[in-house]
VOBA-1610 file (N, C-alpha, C; in pm, whole numbers, padded with zeros to 5 digits, always signed):
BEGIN
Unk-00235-07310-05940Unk-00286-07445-05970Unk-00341-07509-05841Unk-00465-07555-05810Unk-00553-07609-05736Unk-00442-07744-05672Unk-00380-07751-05570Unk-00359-07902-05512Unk-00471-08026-05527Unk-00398-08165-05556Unk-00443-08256-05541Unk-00446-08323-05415Unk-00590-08340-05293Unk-00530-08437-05215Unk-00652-08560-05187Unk-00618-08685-05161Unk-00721-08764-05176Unk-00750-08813-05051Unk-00931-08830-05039Unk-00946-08860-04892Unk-00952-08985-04858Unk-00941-08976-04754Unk-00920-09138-04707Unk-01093-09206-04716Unk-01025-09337-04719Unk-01100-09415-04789Unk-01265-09441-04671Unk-01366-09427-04668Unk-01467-09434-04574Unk-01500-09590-04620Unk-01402-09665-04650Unk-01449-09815-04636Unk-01346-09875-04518Unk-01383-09920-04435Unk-01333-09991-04291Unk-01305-10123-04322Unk-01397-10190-04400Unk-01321-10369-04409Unk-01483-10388-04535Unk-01387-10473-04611Unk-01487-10508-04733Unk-01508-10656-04734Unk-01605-10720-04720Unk-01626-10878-04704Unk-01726-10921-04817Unk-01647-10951-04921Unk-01699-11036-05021Unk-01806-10872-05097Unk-01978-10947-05055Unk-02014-10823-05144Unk-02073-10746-05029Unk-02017-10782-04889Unk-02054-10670-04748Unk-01938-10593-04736Unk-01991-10399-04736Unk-01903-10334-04698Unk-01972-10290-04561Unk-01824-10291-04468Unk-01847-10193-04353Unk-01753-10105-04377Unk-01852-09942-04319Unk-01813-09841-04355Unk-01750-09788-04178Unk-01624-09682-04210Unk-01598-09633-04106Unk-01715-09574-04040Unk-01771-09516-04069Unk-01905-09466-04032Unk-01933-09581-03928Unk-01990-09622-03966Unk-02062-09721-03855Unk-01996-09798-03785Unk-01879-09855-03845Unk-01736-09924-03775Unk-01689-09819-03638Unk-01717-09710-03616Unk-01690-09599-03540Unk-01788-09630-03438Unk-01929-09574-03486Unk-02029-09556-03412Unk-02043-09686-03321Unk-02036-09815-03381Unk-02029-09955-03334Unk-01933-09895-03217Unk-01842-09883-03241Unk-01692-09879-03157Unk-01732-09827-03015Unk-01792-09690-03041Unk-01850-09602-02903Unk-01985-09696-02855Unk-02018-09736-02906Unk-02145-09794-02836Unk-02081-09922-02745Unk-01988-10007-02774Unk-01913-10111-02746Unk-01840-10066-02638Unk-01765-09968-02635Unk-01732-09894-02502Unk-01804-09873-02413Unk-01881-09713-02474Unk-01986-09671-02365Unk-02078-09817-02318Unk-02101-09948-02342Unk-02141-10019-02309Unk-02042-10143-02161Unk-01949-10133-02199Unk-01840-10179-02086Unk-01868-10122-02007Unk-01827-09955-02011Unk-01812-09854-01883Unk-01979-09826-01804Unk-02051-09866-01870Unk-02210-09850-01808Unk-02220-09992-01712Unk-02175-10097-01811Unk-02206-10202-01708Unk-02146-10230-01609Unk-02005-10175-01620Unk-01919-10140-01484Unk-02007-10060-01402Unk-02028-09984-01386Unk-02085-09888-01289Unk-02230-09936-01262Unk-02281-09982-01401Unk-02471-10073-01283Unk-02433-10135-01211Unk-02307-10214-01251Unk-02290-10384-01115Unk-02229-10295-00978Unk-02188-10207-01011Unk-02138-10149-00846Unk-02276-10051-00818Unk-02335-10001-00862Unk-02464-09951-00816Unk-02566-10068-00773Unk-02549-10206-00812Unk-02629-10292-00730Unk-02719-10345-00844Unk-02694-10271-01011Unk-02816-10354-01091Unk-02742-10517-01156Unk-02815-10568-01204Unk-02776-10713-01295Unk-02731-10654-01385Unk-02612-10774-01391Unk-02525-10732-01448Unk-02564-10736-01592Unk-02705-10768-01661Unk-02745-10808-01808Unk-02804-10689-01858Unk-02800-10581-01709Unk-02882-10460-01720Unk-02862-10378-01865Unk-02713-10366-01934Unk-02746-10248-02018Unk-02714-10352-02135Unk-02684-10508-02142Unk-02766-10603-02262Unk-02893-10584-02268Unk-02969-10558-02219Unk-03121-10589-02232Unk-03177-10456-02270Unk-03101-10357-02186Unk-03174-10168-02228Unk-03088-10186-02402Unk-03021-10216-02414Unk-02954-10194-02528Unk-02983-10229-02683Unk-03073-10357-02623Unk-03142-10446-02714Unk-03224-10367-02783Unk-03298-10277-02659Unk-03424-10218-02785Unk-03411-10097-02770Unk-03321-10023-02680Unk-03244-09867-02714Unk-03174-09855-02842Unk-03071-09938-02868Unk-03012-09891-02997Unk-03079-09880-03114Unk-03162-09991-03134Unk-03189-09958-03252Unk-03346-09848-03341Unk-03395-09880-03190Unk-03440-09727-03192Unk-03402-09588-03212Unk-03263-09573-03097Unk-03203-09479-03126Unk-03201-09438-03263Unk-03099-09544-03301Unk-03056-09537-03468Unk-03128-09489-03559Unk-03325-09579-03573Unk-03422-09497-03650Unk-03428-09347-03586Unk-03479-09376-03456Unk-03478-09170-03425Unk-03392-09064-03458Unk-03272-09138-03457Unk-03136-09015-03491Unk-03149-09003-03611Unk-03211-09119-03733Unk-03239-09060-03871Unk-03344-08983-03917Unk-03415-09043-03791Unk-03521-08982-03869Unk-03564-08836-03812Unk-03467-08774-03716Unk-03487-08682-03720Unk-03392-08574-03832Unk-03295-08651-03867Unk-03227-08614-03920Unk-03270-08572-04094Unk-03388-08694-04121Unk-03445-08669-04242Unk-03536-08569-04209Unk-03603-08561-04110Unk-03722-08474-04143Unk-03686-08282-04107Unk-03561-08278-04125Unk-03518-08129-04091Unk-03394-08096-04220Unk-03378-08262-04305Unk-03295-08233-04422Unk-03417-08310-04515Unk-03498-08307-04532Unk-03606-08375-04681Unk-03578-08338-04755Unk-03548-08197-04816Unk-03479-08192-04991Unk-03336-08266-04992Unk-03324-08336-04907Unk-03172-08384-04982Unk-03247-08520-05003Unk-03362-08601-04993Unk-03408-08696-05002Unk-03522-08687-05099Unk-03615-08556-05127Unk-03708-08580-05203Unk-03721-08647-05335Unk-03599-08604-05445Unk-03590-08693-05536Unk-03576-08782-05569Unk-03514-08873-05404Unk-03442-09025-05422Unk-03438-09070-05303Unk-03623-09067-05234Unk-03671-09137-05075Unk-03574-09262-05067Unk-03514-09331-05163Unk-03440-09488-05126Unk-03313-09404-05061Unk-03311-09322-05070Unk-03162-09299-04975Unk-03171-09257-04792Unk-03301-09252-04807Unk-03343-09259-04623Unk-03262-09368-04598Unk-03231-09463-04640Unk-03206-09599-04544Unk-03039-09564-04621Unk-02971-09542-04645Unk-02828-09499-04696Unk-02813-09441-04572Unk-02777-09490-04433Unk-02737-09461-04310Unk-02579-09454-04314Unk-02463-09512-04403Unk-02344-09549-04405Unk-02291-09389-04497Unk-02375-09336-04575Unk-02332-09213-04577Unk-02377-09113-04471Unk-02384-09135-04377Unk-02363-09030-04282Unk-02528-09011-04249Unk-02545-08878-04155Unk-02693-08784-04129Unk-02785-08897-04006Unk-02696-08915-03913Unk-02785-08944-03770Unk-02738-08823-03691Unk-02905-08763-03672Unk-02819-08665-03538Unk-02851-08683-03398Unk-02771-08629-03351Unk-02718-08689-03200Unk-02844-08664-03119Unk-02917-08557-03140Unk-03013-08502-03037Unk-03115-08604-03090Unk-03146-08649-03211Unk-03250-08738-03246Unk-03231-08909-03167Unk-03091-08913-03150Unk-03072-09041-03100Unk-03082-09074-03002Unk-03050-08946-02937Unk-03018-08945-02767Unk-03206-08947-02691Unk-03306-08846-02748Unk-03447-08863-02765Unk-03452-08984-02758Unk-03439-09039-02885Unk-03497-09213-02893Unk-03480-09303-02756Unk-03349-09275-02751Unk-03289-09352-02648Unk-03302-09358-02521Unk-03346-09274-02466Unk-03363-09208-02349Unk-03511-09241-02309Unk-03638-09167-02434Unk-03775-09260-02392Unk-03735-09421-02385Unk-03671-09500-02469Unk-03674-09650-02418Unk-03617-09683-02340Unk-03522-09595-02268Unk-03476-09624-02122Unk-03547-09557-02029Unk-03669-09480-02013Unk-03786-09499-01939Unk-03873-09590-01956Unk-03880-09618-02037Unk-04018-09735-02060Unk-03948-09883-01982Unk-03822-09860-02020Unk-03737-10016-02006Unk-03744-09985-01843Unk-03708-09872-01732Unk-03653-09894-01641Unk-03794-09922-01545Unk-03932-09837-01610Unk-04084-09870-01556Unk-04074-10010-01553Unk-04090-10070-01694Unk-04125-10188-01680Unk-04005-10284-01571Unk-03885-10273-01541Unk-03813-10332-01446Unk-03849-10286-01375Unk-03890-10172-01298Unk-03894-10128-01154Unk-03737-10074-01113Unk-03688-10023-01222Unk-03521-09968-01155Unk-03571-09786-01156Unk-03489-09751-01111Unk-03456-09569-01104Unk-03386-09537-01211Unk-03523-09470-01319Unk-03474-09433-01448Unk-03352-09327-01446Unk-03397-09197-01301Unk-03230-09124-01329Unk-03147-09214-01238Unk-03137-09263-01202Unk-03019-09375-01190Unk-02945-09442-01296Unk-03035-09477-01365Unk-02972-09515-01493Unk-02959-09451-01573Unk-02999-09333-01615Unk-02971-09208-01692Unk-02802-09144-01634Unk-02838-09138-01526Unk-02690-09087-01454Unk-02523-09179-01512Unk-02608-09342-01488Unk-02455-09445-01529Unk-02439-09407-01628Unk-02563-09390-01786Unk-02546-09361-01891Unk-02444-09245-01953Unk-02462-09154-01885Unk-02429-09033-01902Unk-02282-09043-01955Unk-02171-09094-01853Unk-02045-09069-01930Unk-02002-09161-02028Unk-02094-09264-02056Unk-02062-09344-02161Unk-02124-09279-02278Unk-02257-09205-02267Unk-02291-09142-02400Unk-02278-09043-02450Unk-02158-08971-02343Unk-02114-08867-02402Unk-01952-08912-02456Unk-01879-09021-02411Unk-01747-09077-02489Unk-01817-09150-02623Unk-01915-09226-02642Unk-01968-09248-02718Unk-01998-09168-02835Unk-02019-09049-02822Unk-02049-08929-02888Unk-01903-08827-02964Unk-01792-08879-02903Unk-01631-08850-02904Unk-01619-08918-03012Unk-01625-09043-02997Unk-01535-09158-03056Unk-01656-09137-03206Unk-01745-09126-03177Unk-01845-09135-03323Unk-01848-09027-03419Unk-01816-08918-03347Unk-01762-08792-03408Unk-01646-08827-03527Unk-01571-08895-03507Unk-01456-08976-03608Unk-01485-09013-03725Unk-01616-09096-03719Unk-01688-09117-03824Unk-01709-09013-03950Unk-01760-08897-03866Unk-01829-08789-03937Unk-01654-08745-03950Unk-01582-08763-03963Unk-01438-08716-04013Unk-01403-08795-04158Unk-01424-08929-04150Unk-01390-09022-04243Unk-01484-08996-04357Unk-01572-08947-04326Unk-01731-08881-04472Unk-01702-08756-04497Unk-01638-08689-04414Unk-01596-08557-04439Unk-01737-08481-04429Unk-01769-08505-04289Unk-01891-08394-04289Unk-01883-08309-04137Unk-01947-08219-04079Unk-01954-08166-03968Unk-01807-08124-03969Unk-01820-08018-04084Unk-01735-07859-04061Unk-01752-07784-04073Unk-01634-07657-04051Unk-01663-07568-04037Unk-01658-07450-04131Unk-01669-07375-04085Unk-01611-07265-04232Unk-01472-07225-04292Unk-01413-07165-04405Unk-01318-07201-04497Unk-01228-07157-04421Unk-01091-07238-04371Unk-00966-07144-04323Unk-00873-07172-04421Unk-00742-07130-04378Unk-00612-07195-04403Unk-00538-07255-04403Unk-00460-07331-04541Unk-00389-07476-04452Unk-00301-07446-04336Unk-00238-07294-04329Unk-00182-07228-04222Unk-00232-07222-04046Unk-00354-07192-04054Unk-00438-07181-03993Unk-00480-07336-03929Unk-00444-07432-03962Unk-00499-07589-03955Unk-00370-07603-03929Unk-00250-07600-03943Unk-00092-07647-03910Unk-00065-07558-03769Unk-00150-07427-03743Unk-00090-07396-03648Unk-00167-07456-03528Unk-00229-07516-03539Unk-00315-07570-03416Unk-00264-07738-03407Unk-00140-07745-03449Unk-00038-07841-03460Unk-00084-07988-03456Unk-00201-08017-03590Unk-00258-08137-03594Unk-00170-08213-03735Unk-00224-08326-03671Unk-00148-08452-03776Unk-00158-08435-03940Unk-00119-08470-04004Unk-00146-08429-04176Unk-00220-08464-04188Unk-00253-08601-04171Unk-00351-08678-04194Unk-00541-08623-04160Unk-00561-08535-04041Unk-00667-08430-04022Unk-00629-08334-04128Unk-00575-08291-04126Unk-00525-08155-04243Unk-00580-08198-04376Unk-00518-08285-04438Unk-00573-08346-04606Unk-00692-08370-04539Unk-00780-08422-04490Unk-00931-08443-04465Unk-00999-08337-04470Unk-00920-08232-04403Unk-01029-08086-04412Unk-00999-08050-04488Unk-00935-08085-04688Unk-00971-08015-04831Unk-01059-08097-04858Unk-01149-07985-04866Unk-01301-08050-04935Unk-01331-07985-05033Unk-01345-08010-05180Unk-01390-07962-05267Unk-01287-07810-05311Unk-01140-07852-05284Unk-01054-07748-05302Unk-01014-07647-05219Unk-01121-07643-05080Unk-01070-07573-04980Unk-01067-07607-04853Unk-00992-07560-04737Unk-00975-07652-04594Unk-01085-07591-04574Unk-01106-07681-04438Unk-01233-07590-04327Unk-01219-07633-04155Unk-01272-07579-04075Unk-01232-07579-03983Unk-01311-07731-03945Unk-01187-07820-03826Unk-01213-07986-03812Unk-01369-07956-03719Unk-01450-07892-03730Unk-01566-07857-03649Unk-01600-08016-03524Unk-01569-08124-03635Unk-01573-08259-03588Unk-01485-08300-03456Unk-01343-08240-03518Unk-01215-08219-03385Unk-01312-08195-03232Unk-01345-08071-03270Unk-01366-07934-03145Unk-01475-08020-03054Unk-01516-08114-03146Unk-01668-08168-03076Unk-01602-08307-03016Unk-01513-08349-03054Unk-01490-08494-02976Unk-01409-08482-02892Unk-01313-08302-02873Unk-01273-08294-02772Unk-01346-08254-02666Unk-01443-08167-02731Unk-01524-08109-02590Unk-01589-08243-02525Unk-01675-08359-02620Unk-01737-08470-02546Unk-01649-08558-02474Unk-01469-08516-02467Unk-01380-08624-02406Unk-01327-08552-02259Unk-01393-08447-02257Unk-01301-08363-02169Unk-01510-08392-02078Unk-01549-08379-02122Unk-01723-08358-02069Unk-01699-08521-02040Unk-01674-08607-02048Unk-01613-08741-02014Unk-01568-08759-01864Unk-01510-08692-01837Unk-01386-08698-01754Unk-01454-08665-01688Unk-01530-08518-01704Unk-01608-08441-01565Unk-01692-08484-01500Unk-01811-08581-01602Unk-01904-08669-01525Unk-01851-08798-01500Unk-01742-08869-01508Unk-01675-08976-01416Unk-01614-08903-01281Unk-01540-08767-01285Unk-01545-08689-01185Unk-01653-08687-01038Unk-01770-08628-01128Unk-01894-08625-01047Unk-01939-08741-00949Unk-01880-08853-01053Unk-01950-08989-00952Unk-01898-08985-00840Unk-01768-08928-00818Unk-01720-08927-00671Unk-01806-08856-00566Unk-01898-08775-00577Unk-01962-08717-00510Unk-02111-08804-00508Unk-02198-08768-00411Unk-02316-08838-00392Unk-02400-08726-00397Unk-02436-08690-00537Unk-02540-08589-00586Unk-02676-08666-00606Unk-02792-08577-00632Unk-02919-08627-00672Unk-02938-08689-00718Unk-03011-08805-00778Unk-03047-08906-00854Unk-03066-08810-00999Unk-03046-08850-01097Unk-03055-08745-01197Unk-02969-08619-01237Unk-02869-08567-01162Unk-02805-08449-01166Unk-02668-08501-01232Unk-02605-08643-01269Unk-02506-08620-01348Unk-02593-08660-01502Unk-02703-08717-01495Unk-02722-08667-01651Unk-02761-08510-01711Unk-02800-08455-01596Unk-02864-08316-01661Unk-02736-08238-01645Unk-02645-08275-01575Unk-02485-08166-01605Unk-02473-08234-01751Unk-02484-08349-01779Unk-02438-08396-01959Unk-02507-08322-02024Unk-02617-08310-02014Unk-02765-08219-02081Unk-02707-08067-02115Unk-02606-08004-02012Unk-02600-07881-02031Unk-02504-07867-02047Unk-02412-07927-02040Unk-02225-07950-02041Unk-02243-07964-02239Unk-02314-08077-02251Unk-02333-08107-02410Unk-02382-08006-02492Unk-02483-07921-02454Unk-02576-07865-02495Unk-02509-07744-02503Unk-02425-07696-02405Unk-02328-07541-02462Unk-02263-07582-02534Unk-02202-07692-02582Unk-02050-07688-02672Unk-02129-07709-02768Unk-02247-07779-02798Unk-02289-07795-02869Unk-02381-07639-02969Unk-02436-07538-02892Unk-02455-07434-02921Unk-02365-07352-02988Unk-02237-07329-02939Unk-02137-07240-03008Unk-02079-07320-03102Unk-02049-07465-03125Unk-02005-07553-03223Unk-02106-07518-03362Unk-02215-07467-03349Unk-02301-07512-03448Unk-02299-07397-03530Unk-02278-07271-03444Unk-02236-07107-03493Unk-02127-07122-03580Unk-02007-07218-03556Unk-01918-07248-03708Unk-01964-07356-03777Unk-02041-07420-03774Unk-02068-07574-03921Unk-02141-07493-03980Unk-02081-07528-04111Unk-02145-07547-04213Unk-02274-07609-04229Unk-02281-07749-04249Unk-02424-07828-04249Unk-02467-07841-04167Unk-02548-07800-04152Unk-02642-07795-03999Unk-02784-07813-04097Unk-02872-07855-03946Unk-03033-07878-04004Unk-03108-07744-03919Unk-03229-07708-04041Unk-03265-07583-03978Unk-03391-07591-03976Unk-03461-07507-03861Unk-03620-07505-03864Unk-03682-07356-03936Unk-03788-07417-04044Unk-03844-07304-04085Unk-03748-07272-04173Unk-03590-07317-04224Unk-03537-07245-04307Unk-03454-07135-04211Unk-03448-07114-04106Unk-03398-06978-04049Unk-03330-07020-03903Unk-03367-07110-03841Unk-03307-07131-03677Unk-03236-07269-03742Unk-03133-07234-03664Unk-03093-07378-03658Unk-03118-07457-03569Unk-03185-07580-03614Unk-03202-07655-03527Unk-03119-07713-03419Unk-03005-07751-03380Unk-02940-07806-03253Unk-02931-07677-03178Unk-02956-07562-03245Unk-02921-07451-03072Unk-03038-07461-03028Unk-03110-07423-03120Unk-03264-07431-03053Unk-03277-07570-02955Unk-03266-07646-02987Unk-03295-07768-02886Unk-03179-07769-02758Unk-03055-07737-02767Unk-02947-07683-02704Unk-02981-07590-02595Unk-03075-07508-02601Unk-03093-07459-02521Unk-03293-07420-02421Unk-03311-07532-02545Unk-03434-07628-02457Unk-03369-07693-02357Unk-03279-07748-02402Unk-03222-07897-02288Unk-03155-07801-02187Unk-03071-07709-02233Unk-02994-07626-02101Unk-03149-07595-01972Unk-03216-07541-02027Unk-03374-07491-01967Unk-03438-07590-01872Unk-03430-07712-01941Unk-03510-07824-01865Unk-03427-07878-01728Unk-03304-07870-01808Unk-03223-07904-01677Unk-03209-07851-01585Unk-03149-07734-01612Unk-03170-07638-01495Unk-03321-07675-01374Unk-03433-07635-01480Unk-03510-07639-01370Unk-03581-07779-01292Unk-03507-07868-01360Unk-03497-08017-01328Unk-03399-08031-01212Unk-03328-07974-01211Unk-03209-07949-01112Unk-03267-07899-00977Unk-03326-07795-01016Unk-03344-07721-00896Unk-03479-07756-00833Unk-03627-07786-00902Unk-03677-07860-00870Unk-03668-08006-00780Unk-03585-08098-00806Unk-03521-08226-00754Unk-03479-08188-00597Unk-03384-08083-00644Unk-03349-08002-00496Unk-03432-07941-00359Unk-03506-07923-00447Unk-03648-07872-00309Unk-03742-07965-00251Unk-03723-08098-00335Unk-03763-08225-00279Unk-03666-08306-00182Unk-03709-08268-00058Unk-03596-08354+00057Unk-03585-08483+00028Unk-03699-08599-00038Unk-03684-08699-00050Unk-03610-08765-00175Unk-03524-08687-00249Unk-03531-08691-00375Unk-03339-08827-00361Unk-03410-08900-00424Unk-03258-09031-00377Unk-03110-08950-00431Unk-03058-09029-00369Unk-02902-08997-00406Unk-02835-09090-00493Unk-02747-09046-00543Unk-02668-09108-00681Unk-02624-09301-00609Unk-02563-09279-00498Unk-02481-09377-00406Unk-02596-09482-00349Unk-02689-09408-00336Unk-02846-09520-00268Unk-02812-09647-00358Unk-02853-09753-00282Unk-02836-09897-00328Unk-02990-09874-00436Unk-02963-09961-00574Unk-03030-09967-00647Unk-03112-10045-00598Unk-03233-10052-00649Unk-03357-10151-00643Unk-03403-10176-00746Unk-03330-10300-00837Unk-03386-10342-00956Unk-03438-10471-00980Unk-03602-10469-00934Unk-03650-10559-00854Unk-03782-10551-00970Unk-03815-10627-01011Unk-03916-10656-01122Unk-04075-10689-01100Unk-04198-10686-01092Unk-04302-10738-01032Unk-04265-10848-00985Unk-04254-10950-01086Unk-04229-11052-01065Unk-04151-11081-00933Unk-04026-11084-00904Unk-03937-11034-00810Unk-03969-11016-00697Unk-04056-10910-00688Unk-04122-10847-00588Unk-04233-10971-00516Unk-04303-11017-00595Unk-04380-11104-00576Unk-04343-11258-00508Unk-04187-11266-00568Unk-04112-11377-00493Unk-04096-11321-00322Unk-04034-11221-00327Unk-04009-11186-00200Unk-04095-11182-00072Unk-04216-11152-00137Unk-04347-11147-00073Unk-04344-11310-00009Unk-04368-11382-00101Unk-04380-11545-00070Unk-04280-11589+00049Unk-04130-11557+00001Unk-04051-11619+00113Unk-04065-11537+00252Unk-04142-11416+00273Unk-04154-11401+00363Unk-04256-11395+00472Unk-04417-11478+00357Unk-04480-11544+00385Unk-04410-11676+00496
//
């Protein structure tokens, strides 16, 4: 006889006829963090302190469309019959590589138009958007999506997790591996390493491209066990493939940077100095 077990509820707080869903109650959560710990580290790098209010303003919600919409355009048969569910963001399907894209061009455009050092600010970013990426992973636990393939409830008890993960991974009558787990530990432990890094005075740019490739392997062998994954052509899956674009770029982003003697250091006092700004300075020293 098939066990009964029921999943927990993916409603977070219900207000009148507004639901917030864990889903996004999550994702909110990491962004709210990774947003503390960024602005800690601009004000000691020397930027204003309104610096990642203002990148944030028109990063997120870009992000948000890019992470769907890459997410739709590599899953469209799950939308063709019923396009109104593109905007059904609270059931799940932002992906990370689509968001992180989004996000990343408007924190070049944002740091041009200030006049700051985009890998400077790519670098503060880094360990907040990869805890960010931990904590949002949770989400995709509470929808019950991003797993893995079928194990045992045996097999799930011996890796000595809470019940409460255990009943989440029966889906449709059988467990599966917390694929979701494996990923918010690897992005919490990839956490640690690039707050690590800051102790050192590396290249301008070199603790985001260790995130780039630190992310981008766990993310490669993670994807060899999920289940739902988005694929190109029907046949590659899409996140290795890009997984190991990003490993590629970095690298030779890395080593490139390196053969440039002039290339700033992580510790260099910021200069987040605006035309405008610039133009004052000029005057008083007129």
């Amino acid at each position: 006889m098939e066990e009964t077990i029921e999943p927990l509820s993916r409603v977070f707080l219900q207000l009148g006829p507004f639901t917030i869903y864990w889903y996004g109650a999550l994702i909110g959560l990491g962004v709210a963090i990774g947003y503390v710990i960024a602005t800690r580290e601009a004000v000691k790098r020397g930027f204003p302190k309104d610096t990642y209010a203002d990148l944030l303003l028109f990063a997120l919600p870009i992000a948000i469309l890019s992470a769907r919409l890459y997410y739709v355009i590599f899953r469209w048969e799950q939308f063709a019959d019923d396009p109104i569910r593109v905007f059904y963001i609270w059931e799940g399907g932002l992906a990370i590589h689509g968001g992180v894209i989004g996000g990343m061009l408007t924190a070049y455009f944002f740091c041009k138009k200030r006049g700051y050092s985009f890998w400077q600010i790519a670098d503060i970013t880094a360990p907040s958007l990869i805890l960010a990426q931990a904590i949002g992973r949770w989400g995709n636990f509470m929808n019950q999506e991003v797993y893995g393939g079928p194990v045992t409830r045996e097999f799930l008890e011996s890796l000595l997790l809470p019940e409460f993960i255990i009943n989440q991974m029966y889906i449709n009558g059988t467990y599966y591996h917390p694929t979701f787990l494996y990923e918010s530990i690897w992005n919490l432990l990839g956490f640690l390493l690039l707050i690590y890094l800051r102790r050192f005075n590396l290249r301008q740019g070199e603790i985001f491209m260790t995130y780039m490739i630190y992310y981008s392997f766990g993310r490669f062998w993670l994807e060899a066990v999920r289940l739902d994954y988005l694929l190109i052509g029907g046949v590659l899956k899409t996140a290795q493939v890009v997984s190991i674009i990003a490993i590629v770029i970095a690298v030779i982003l890395i080593i490139y940077r390196r053969m440039q003697s002039n290339t700033p250091r992580y510790f260099d006092p910021a200069l987040p100095t605006t035309k405008k700004q610039s133009k004052n300075k000029k005057k008083k020293k007129k």
